[in-house]
N, C-alpha and C positions, 0 to 999 in steps of 0.2 A: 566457572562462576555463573548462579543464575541470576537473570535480568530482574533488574527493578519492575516491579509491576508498573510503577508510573510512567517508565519508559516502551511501554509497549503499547501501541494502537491500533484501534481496530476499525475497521470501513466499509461498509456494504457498496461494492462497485459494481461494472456492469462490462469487468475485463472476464470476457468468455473461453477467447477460442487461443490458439498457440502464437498465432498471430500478436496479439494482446498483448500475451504475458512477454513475448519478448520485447516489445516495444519498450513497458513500462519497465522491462531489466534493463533497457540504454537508461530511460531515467533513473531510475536507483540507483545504476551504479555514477550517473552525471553528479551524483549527489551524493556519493560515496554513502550510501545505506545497504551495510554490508547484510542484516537478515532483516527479508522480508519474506513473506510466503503469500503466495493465494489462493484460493482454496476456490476452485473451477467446477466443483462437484456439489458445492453449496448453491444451494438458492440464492443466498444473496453473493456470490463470489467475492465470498472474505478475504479482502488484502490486511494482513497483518506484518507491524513493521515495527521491529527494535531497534529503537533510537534514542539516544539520551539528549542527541541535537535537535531533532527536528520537532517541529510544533503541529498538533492537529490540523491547522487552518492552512500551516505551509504543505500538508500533503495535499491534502482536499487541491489547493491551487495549482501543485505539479503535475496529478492525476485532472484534473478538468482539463487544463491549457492545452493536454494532449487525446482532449474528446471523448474522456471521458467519464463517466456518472461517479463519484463519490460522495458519499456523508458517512459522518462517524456511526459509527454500531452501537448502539444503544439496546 
């Protein structure tokens, strides 16, 4: 079944290296956000996350509180 597009968002971060990406997998999975990706190879290293729960402003606050850069991708 594919995702609702309104469930799906998108974040210009500034999670680079392997380090990063695993840290923010303890957060997702603390917060049980079962697909997200990040794209490390993009200029703006695109965290994308399907979620039906979660709200733009509650990622931005998960992703900052643990140091680091997010705004939504516009």
């Amino acid at each position: 079944m594919e995702p609702d597009f309104k469930d799906i968002l998108l974040f210009k971060t500034n999670i680079q290296t392997a380090e990063d990406k695993s840290l923010i997998a303890k957060v997702m999975e603390k917060h049980n956000v079962k697909q997200w990706t990040i794209d490390q190879q993009d200029v703006d290293c695109v965290l994308r996350i399907v979620s039906p729960a979660l709200k733009l402003e509650e990622v931005i606050h998960l992703v900052s509180k643990n140091g680091y850069q997010c705004e939504e991708l516009i």
